[in-house]
C-alpha positions as CSV (number, residue, x, y, z in Angstrom):
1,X,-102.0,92.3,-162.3
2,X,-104.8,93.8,-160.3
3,X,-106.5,97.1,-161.8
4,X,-104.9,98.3,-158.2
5,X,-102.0,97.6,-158.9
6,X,-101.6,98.7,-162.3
7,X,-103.3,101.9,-160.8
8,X,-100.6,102.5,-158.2
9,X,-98.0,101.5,-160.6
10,X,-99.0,104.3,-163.0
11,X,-100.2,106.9,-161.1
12,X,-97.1,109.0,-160.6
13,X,-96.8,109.3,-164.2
14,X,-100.1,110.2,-164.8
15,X,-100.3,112.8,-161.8
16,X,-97.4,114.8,-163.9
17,X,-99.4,115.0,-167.0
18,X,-101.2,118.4,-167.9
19,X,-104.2,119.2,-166.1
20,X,-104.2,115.4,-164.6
21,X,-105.4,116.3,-160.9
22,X,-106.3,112.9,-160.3
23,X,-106.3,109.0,-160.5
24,X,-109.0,106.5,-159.2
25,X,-110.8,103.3,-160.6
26,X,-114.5,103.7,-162.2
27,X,-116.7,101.7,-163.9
28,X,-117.1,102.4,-168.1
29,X,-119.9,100.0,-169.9
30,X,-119.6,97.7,-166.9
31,X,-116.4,97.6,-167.3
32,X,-113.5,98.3,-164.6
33,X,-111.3,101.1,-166.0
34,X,-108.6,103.5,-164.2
35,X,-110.2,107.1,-164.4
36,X,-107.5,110.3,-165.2
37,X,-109.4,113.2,-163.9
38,X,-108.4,116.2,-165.6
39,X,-109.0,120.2,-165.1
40,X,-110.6,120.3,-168.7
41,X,-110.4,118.0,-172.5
42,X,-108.0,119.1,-174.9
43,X,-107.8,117.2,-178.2
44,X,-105.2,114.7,-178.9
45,X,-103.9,116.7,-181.8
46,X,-103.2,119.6,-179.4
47,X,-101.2,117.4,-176.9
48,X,-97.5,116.0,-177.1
49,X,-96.7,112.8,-177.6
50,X,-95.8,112.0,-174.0
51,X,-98.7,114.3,-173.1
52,X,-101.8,112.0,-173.5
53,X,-103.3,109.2,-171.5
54,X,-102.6,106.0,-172.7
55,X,-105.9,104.4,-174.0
56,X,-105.0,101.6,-171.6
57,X,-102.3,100.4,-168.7
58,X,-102.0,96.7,-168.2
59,X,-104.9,95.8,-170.0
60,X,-107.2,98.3,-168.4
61,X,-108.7,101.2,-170.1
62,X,-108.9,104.4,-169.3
63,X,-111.4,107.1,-169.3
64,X,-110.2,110.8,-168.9
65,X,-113.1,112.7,-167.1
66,X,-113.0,116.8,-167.0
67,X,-113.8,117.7,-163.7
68,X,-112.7,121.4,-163.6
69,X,-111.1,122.9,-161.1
70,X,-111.4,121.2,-157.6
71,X,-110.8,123.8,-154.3
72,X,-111.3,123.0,-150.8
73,X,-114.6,124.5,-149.5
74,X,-114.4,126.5,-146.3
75,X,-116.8,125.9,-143.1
């Protein structure tokens, strides 16, 4: 499976995850990994189960990146 596709196929999922405001494929180490960008880190030990990334989906690994909070800019 292409990172794509295990991109797509996960997406929806991850998009329903706390603070998850976004999905995309990066670059880690040289590596290809799909990128969970989040509204701000909380530690694994203050997240549910069902509440943190995965550190991988179909052999891909992931990288959570805080971004903050993303607004459109007006004109």
């Amino acid at each position: 499976m292409s990172i794509e596709a295990a991109k797509m196929k996960h997406e929806e999922h991850l998009m329903r995850m706390p603070n998850v405001i976004g999905v995309g494929i990066g670059e880690k180490a040289g590596k290809a990994v799909i990128k969970v960008f989040v509204t701000h880190k909380v530690p694994e030990s203050a997240l549910r189960p069902q509440a943190i990334v995965p550190k991988s989906l179909e052999g891909y690994e992931t990288d959570v990146e805080e971004t903050g909070v993303v607004t459109a800019q007006t004109r």
